[in-house]
Structure formats: structure tokens, C-alpha cells
C-alpha positions as CSV (number, residue, x, y, z in Angstrom):
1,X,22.2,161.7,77.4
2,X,21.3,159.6,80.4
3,X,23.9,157.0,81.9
4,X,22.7,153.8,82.5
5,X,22.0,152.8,85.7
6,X,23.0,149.7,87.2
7,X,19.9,148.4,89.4
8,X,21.3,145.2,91.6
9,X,17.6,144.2,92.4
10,X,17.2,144.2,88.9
11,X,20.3,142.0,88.2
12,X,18.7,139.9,90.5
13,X,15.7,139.1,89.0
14,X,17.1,139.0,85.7
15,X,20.2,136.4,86.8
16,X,18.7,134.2,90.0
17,X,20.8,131.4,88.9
18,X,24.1,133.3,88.2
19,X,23.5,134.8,91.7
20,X,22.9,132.1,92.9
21,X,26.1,130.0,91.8
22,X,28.4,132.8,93.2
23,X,27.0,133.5,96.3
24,X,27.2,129.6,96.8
25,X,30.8,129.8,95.3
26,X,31.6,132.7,97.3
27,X,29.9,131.6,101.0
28,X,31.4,128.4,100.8
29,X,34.9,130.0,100.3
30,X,34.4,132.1,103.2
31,X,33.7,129.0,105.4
32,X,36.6,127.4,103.7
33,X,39.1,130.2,104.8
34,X,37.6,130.8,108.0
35,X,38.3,127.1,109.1
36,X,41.7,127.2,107.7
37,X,42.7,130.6,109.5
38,X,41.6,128.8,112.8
39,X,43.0,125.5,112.2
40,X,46.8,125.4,113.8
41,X,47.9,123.3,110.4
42,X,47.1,126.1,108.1
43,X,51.0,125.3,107.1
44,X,51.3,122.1,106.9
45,X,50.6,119.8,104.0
46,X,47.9,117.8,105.8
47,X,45.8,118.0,108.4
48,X,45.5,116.8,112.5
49,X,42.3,115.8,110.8
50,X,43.1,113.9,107.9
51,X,46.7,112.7,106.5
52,X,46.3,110.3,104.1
53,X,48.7,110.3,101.2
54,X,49.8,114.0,101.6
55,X,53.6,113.1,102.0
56,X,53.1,110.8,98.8
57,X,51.0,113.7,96.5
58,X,53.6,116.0,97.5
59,X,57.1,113.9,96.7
60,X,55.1,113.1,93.7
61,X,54.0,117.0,93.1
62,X,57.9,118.1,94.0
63,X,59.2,115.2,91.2
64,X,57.2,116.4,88.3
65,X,57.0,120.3,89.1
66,X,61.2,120.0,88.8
67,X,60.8,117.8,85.7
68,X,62.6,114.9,87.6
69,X,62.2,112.1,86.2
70,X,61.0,109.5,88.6
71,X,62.5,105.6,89.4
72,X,60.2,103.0,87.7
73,X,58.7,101.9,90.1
74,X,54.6,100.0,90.9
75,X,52.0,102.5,89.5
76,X,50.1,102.0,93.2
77,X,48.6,105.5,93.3
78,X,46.6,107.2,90.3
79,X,47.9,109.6,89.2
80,X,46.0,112.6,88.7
81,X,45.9,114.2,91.6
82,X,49.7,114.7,92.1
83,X,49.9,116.1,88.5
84,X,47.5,118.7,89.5
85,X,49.3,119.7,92.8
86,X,52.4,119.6,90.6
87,X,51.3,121.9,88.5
88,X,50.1,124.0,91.8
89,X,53.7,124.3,92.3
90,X,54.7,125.5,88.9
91,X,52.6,127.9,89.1
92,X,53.0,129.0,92.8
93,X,56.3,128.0,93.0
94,X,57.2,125.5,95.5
95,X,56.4,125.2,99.0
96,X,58.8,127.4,101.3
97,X,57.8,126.2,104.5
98,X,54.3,126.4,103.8
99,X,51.5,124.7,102.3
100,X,48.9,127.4,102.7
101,X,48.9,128.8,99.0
102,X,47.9,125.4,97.7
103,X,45.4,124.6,100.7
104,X,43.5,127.7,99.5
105,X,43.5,126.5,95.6
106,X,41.7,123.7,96.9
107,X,39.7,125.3,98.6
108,X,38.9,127.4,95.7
109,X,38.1,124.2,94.0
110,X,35.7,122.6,96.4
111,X,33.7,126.0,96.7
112,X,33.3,125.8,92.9
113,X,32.3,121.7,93.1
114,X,29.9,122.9,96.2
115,X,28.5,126.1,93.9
116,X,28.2,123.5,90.7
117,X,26.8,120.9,92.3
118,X,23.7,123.1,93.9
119,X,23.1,124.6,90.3
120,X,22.5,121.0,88.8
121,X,20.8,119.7,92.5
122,X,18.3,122.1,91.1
123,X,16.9,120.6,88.7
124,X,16.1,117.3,90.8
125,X,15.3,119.0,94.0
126,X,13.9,122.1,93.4
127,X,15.1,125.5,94.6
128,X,14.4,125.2,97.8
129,X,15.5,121.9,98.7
130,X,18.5,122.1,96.8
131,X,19.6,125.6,98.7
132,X,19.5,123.6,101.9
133,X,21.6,120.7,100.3
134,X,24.1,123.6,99.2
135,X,24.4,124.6,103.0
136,X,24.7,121.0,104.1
137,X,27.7,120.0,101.3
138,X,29.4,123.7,102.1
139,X,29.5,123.3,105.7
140,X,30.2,120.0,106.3
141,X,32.8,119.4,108.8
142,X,34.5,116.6,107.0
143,X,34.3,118.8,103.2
144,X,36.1,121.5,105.6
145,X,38.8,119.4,106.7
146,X,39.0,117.4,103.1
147,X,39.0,120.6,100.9
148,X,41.9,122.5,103.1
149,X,44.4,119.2,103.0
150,X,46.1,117.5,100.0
151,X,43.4,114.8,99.6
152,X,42.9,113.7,96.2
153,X,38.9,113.6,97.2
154,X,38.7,117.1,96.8
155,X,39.5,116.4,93.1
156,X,37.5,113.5,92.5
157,X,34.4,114.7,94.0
158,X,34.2,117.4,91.1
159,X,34.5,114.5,88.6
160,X,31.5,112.4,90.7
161,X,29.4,115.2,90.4
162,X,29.9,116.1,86.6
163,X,29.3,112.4,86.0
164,X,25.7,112.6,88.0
165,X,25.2,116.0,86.4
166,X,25.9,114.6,82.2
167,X,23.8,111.4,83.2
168,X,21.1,113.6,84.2
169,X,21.3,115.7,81.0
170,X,21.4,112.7,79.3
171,X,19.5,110.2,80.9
172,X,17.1,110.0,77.6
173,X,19.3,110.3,75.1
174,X,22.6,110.7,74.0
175,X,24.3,112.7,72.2
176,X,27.5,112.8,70.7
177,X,28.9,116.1,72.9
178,X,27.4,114.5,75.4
179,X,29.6,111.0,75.1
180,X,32.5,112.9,74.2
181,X,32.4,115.1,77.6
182,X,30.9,111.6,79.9
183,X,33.9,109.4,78.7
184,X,35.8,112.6,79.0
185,X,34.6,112.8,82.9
186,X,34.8,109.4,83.7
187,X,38.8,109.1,82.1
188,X,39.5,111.4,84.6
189,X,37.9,110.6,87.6
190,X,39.5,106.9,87.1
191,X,42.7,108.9,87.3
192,X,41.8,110.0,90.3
193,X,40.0,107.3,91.7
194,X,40.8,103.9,89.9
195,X,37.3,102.7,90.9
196,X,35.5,105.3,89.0
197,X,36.1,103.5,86.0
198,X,34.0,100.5,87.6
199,X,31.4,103.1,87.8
200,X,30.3,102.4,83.9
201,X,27.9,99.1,84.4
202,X,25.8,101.2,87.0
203,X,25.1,104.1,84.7
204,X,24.6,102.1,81.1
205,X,22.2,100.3,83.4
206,X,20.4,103.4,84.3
207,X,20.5,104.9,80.9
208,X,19.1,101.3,79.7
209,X,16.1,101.7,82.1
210,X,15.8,105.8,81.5
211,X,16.4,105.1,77.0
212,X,13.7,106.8,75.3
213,X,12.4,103.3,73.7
214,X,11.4,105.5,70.1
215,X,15.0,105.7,69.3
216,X,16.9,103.5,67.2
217,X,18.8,100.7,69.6
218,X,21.9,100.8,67.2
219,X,22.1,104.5,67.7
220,X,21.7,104.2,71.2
221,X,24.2,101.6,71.8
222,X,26.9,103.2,69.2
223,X,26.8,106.2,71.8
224,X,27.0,104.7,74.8
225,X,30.3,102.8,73.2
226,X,31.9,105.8,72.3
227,X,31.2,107.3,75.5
228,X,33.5,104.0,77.0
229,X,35.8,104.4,74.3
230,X,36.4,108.2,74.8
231,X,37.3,107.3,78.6
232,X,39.5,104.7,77.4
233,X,41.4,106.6,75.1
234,X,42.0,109.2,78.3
235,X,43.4,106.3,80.2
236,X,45.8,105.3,77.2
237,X,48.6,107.2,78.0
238,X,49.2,106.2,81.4
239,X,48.5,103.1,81.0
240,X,51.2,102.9,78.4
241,X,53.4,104.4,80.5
242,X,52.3,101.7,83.3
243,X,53.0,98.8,80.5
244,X,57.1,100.4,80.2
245,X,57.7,100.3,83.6
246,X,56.1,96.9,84.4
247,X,58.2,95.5,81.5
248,X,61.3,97.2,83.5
249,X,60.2,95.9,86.4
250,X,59.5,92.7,85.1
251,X,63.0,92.9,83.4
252,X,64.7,93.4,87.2
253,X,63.0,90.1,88.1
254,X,63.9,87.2,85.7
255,X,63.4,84.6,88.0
256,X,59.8,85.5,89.3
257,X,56.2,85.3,88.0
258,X,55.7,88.6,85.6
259,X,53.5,91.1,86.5
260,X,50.6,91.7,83.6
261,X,51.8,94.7,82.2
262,X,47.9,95.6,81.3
263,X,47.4,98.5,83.9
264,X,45.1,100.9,83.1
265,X,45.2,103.1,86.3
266,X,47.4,101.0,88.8
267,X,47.9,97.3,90.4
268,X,46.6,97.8,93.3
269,X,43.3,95.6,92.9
270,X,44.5,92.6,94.1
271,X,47.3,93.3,96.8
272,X,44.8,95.7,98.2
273,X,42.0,92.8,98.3
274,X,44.3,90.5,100.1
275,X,45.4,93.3,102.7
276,X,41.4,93.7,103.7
277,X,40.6,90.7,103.6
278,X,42.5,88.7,105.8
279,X,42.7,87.0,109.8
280,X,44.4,90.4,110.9
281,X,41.9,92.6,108.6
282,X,40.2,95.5,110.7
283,X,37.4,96.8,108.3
284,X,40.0,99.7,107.6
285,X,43.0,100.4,106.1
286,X,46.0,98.1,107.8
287,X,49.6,97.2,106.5
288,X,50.3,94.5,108.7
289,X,49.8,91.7,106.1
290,X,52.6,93.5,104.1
291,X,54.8,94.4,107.2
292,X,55.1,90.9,107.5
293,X,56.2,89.9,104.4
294,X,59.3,91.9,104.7
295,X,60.6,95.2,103.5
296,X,59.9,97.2,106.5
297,X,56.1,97.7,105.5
298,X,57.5,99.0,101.9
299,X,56.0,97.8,98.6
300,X,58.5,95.8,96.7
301,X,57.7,93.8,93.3
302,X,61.1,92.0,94.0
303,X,60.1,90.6,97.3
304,X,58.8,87.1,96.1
305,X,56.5,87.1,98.9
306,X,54.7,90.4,98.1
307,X,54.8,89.7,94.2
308,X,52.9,86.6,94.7
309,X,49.5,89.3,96.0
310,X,50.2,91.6,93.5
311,X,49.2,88.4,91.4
312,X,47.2,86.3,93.5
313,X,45.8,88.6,95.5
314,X,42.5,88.2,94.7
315,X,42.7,84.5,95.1
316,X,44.2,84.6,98.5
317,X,41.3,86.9,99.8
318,X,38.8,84.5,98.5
319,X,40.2,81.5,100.0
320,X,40.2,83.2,103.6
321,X,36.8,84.4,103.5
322,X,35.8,80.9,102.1
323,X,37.5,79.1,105.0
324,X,36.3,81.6,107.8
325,X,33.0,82.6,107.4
326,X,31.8,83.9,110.1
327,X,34.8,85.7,110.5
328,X,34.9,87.2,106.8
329,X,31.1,88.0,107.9
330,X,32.2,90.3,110.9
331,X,34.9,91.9,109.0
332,X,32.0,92.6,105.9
333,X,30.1,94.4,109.1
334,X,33.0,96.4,110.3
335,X,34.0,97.9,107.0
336,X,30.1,98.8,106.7
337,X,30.5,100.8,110.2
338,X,34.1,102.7,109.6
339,X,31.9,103.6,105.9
340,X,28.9,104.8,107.8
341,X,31.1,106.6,110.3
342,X,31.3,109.5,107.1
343,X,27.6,110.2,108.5
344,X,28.6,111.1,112.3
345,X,30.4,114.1,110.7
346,X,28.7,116.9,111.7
347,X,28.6,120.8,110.8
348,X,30.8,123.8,110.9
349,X,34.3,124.1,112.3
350,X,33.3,123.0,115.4
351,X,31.6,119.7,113.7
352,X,28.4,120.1,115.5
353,X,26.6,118.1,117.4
354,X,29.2,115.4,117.1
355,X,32.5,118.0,118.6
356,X,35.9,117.6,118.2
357,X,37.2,114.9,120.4
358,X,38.0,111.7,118.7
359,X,40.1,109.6,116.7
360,X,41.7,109.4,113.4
361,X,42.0,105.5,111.5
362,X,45.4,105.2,109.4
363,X,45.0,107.1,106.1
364,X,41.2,107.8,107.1
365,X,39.8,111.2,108.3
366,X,38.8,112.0,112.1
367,X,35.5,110.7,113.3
368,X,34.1,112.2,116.8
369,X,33.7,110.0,120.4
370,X,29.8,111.1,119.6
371,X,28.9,109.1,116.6
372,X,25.0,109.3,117.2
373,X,24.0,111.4,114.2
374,X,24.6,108.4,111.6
375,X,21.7,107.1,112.5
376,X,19.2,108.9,111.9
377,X,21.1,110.0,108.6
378,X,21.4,106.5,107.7
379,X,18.0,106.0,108.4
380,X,17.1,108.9,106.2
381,X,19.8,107.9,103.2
382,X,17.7,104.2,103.3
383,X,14.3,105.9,102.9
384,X,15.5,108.2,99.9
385,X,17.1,105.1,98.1
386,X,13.7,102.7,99.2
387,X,11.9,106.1,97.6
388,X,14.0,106.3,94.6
389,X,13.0,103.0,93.1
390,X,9.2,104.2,93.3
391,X,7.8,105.7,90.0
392,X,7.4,109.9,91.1
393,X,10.9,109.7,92.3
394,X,12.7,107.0,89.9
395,X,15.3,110.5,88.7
396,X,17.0,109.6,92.1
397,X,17.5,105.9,91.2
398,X,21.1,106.9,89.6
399,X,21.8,108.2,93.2
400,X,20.9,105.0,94.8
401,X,23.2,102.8,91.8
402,X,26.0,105.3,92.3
403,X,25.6,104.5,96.3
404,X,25.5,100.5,95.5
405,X,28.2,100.8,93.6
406,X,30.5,102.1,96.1
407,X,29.1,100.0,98.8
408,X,30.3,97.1,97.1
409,X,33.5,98.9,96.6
410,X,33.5,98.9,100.3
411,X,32.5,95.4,101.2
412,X,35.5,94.2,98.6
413,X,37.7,96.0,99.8
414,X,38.5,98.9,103.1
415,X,35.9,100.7,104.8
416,X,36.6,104.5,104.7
417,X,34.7,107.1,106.9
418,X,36.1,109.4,103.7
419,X,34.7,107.0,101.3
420,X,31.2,108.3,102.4
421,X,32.0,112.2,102.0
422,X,33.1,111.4,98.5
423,X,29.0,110.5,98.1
424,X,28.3,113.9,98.4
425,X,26.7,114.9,95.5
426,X,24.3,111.8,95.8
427,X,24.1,111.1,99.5
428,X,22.8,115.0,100.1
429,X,19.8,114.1,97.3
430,X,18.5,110.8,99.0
431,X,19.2,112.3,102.3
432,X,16.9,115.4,101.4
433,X,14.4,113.3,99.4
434,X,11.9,111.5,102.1
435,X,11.3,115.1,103.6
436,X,11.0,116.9,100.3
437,X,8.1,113.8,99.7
438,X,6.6,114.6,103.0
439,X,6.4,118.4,102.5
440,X,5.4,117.9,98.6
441,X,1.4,118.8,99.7
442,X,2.6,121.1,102.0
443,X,4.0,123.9,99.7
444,X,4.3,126.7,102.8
445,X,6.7,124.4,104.3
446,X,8.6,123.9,101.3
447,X,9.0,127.9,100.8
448,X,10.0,128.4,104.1
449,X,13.3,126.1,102.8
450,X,15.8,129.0,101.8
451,X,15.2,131.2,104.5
452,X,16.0,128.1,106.8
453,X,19.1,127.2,104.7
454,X,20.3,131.1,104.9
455,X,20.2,131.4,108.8
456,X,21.8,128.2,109.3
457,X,24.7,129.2,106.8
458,X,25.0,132.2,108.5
459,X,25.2,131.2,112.0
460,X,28.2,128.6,111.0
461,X,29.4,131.3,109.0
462,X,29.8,133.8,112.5
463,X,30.9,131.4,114.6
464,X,33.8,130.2,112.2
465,X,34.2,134.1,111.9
466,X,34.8,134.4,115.4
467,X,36.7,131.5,116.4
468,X,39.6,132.8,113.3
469,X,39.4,136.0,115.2
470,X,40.9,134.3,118.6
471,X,43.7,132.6,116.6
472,X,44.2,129.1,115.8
473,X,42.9,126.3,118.1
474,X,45.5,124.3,119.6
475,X,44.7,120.1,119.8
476,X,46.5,117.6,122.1
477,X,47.1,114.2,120.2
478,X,48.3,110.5,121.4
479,X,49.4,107.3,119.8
480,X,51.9,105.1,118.5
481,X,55.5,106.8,118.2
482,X,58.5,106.2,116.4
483,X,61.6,104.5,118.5
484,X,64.4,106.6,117.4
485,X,62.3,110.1,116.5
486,X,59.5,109.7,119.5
487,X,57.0,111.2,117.2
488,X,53.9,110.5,116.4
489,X,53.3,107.5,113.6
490,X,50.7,109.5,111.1
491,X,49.9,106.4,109.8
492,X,48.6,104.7,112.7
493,X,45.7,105.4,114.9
494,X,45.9,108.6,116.2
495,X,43.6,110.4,119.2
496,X,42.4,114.1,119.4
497,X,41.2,116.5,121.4
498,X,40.6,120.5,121.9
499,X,43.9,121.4,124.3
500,X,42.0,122.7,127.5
């Protein structure tokens, strides 16, 4: 009797797209691991690159791990992402001194959104053109720093992408599986990212213009409804845990206006409108209009001062920008730039061209001295979307509304360069798309695409290699410092560079 013999050519042939997905899974890990064995903060919970919330997610993480249960206090963060590092630590135990088992679990997790992502990219751009995307998402500088830190965008990414991806599947019609797993999707990305949920009027508006106009409207619209409710119903139980403690809160405070105790995610809306949008507003993140109410920068619903934005805060925003225009006009501008600054990112652990000397905006990643490759990336992202709303290419249009939707997100409220690398999945697509319609009647071109993608993977790939072989690289920082400690402020601006 003969044994069967396993022929990996053969497996090839017969699998291309299950190949495919784990040698994009596995390639993007390696790049993954390769930055973190060279970066000097392998250990700590954040990054020299990015710090962000990490002492937050990981109080948070340590509180429910231990089963503590936590002080009422303002539901300000959403919560998903701590829960999931949380239950990191359960499983890993809790961190000893180092963060480095957990910074490899997300890496794991980006390496599957990167290999995901490229298997649905297919179907839009093609094979070729969606290898190349693969190679631009895994080796993106700012996805290398993002996915090795405790950023809640490494998270929220996957959900962005599944939402593009069930869109996409369902863009003519759909089904009842298919609302059950989009509301599903969107639930928890809005527990990641409260603004996901705000996503909704950009995709029923893209499923409006993409409904197959045979089927019954009722039917259509009975869907789409569910799909809403199903995300609702996965925001239910926080935000009846967000209604107890607002009662408690509100309870503490007899004497002040109450606080709505409708929170579906958190509260932060309208505080967070008046902090950007004010006389001392910088585009970015800033906590100066709450350091000067008091409290020593900390968020109190007691403080009368504080509680009146956490009502109002909407109004108060409005009436500066109505009263300044030109100013409010500038600041509109400025939050654009620190947004487009997610384009000067460059490639590799050595963020090519851009390098590695540069600054860091409070709870904002690092963005290079050498900001020139936003441009013609910008210029490129306009042409896809300007492309998008033309007939051949009118799949891409829910790429350009998911864009919209966060620029307005942006223009209402702070401009963050890591607001732009959450756009991955549909930034990489209009990016790709007015050179995949140059090429489309040049089909040699086009073929040459994975080959291209491969050596460029590969030579980020060696030199990451080689540069974890010397050990990790040292960086000198500067900034503001603390009186009584002398250290650094993480929260304010902070300035890198390679040590010599």
C-alpha cells in the first residue's frame, strides 16, 4: 500500500487563499516581534512612541482581572479595551515587571487584522494590488509602534475592518446573519471607540444607494433596523451600568444640575467638545481648559465648574466658535494637519523615509521632523475618493463615507495623527486605487504587483532582522518635567531622537 504523499506545491495550488492568509498572518508577526525585540520599551506598558491611556487600560485591566470592584465614578473611557487586557492578565497572570507577554498578544492580534483585512481587500482590489496593500498595513511604522503598546486602536481597527468587510458582503442585500453579525460588529467597536456607533448614518446611506431596487423596501428596511437594534442591545449592559452610577453620582451631588443618566458608551461628548474647541485649543489633545477649573487637571462631576461642560459642553464650544471665527477657522485647519500627520508615517522600524527624530503630541503617537511624505499620500487618498464617486469604481464609495465620517469626527472634536492609522483598512484602498485605474490597460504592470510587494516586505523584514540582532536602540527624550519627581510629564509634548 502506498502512503500518501504530501506535495506542498500542490497544497499550494489547491489553497492560494489559505496560504495566503497565513503567510500574511505569519510575516506580519515576524515584523511585529522584530520591532519589539529592538525597541528598548519591550517591558514597559507603553511605548517612547505612543503613551496614550496605557496607565489608565492597565489600572483598569489590574481592577477587573482581581475582581475589584471599582469606585463609581464618570464612564469617560469605553470600556472594551481594558476588559480585554483584563482578561490578558487572567490568563497570563499579571504583569511582574513586565509588559512583554501582553505586547506580543497584541501583536498577535494585529497580524491577524493585517492577514484578514488583505483576504477581504481582495475582492475590491484584486490580488495583486491587495498583496501590496498587505505589505503597506503590515509594515507600517505607526501599526508597528500601535500594535506593540496598550492602545485600544489595535482593538478597534479589527472591528473597522469587519464592518467594511460585512458591508461589502452585503452591500445588496441583507440578510438576517448578516444584521445579526453587522450590529454585532458595530456594538463592539462603539465599546471601543464611542464614535463607531456614529458610524451607522454613513453605511445605511451606502446600503440605500447600493439596495438591489427588486427587493421588497419593508424587507429591506426591517433588516437594516435589526442590524441597529442588535448593536444596541450589545450596548445595553454597560449602559445600564453607566445609568447606576450616574444615579450615584448624581445622588453625591444634591445641590447641582444632574447629569443625564442615558449613556450609552460614556459622557465624554460634550466636555470633550468644549476642551477642543476653545481660545487655548491647539488642534490636539490639551487639558488646560480643565486644569483651570480646578482639581489639579482631574475629572470631577462634583466640581460645579467642570459639571456645567459635562452638560453644556456642547453649547459652550458653539458659542466660542460663533464669536471667533476666524479663530475657530484656524483651529478647524490645525486639527486637519495633526490628522494628516498619520500620513508622514513612514515604513519599517526605521519609519522610512520620514526617520526617527521627532516629537510626540499628549496622548498622540510620534510623528517625524520629515513630514514630506503626506503629501503626496494625501494627494493620492484625494484622487481615490474623487475616483470612488465615478461609476467603475463606486465599490470604494463606502471607503470615502467611512473617511468623511471620521473627518468630521475630527473637525468636531481633536485632531489625532493616530486617528488617521485607525483608517487603515480604507485609507490603503483609496490610496492604491488611482494607480490600480492607471495600470487597469496595462495588465504586465499589474502582474509585476506581488513580486514588488514581496521584495519590499522582505527587505523591511532583514533590516528589522538585523537591527534586533544589535540589541535594542537606545533614544534620548526632552520636555516638560515634574517639580518634585524631575521626570518626564508623558502627557505633555515630548521630543525624540536615536541616542548618537
Amino acid at each position: 500500500m502506498r502512503l500518501p504523499f504530501f506535495s506542498i506545491p500542490g497544497f499550494l495550488r489547491r489553497n492560494p487563499v489559505a496560504v495566503g492568509v497565513l503567510g500574511t498572518f505569519l510575516l506580519s508577526l515576524v515584523l511585529r516581534l522584530l520591532f519589539l525585540e529592538a525597541s528598548m520599551d519591550r517591558h514597559w506598558p507603553f511605548s517612547i512612541f505612543f503613551y496614550g491611556d496605557s496607565r489608565f487600560f492597565h489600572t483598569q485591566a489590574l481592577d477587573w482581572a482581581r475582581g475589584r470592584p471599582a469606585q463609581a465614578s464618570l464612564p469617560y473611557h469605553p470600556p472594551l479595551f481594558p476588559w480585554s487586557l483584563g482578561l490578558l492578565y487572567q490568563l497570563l497572570g499579571e504583569p511582574r515587571g513586565s509588559a512583554h507577554p501582553y505586547k506580543l498578544s497584541l501583536a498577535l492580534l494585529n497580524s491577524a487584522t493585517v492577514a484578514f483585512t488583505w483576504w477581504w481587500w481582495r475582492r475590491v482590489l484584486g490580488e495583486g494590488w491587495s498583496l501590496l496593500g498587505a505589505v503597506l498595513f503590515s509594515a507600517s511604522f505607526g501599526w508597528l509602534v500601535l500594535s506593540t503598546t496598550y492602545s485600544n486602536e489595535v482593538l478597534y481597527v479589527f472591528f473597522l475592518s469587519a464592518t467594511c468587510w460585512l458591508m461589502l458582503e452585503h452591500r445588496s442585500g441583507l440578510s438576517w446573519k448578516g444584521a445579526v453579525l453587522l450590529g454585532g460588529v458595530m456594538g463592539l467597536g462603539a465599546l471601543t471607540r464611542a464614535e463607531h456607533l456614529h458610524l451607522w448614518p454613513f453605511l445605511l446611506l451606502y446600503a440605500w444607494l447600493y439596495r438591489d431596487r427588486q427587493a421588497p423596501l419593508r424587507a429591506r428596511l426591517v433588516r437594516w433596523a435589526g442590524a441597529v437594534g442588535v448593536s444596541l442591545v450589545v450596548l445595553a449592559p454597560w449602559a445600564l451600568h453607566n445609568a447606576r452610577v450616574l444615579q450615584e453620582l448624581n445622588a453625591r451631588t444634591p445641590g447641582l444640575e444632574p447629569l443625564p443618566v442615558l449613556a450609552p458608551v460614556t459622557v465624554y461628548g460634550p466636555i470633550n467638545f468644549a476642551m477642543a474647541n476653545h481660545a487655548g485649543a491647539t488642534g490636539g489633545f490639551t487639558p488646560e481648559l480643565i486644569n483651570r477649573l480646578g482639581q489639579d487637571g482631574r475629572l470631577d462631576a462634583a466640581n460645579p465648574a467642570q459639571r456645567h461642560l459635562l452638560l453644556h459642553g456642547y453649547e459652550e464650544g458653539l458659542r466660542w466658535m460663533s464669536e471667533h471665527p476666524a479663530d475657530a477657522a484656524r483651529l478647524l485647519a490645525a486639527k486637519l494637519g495633526r490628522w494628516q500627520d498619520g500620513l508622514s508615517l513612514g515604513f519599517g522600524v526605521s519609519n522610512l523615509p520620514g526617520g526617527l527624530q521627532g516629537a510626540r503630541a499628549p496622548v498622540d503617537v510620534f510623528v517625524p521632523e520629515s513630514t514630506w511624505l503626506k503629501w503626496p499620500l494625501t494627494l493620492l487618498l484625494l484622487l481615490g475618493a474623487g475616483l470612488s464617486l465615478l461609476a467603475p469604481y463606486r465599490t470604494f464609495s463606502l471607503f470615502t463615507l467611512v473617511l468623511l465620517h471620521r473627518a468630521l469626527i475630527t473637525l468636531a472634536f481633536f485632531g489625532y495623527t493616530r486617528g488617521m492609522l485607525v483608517l487603515f483598512p480604507v485609507l490603503v484602498p483609496l490610496i492604491l486605487l488611482p494607480a490600480k485605474a492607471f495600470v487597469s490597460s496595462r495588465p504586465a504592470l499589474t502582474g509585476r504587483l506581488p513580486v514588488l510587494a514581496s521584495c519590499a516586505l522582505l527587505l523591511l523584514w532583514l533590516e528589522a532582522g538585523t537591527l534586533a540582532l544589535h540589541g535594542p536602540r537606545d533614544f534620548m527624550a526632552s520636555g516638560s518635567t515634574d517639580r518634585m519627581s524631575g521626570k518626564l510629564i508623558q502627557d505633555d509634548w515630548v521630543k525624540l531622537w536615536p541616542r548618537p
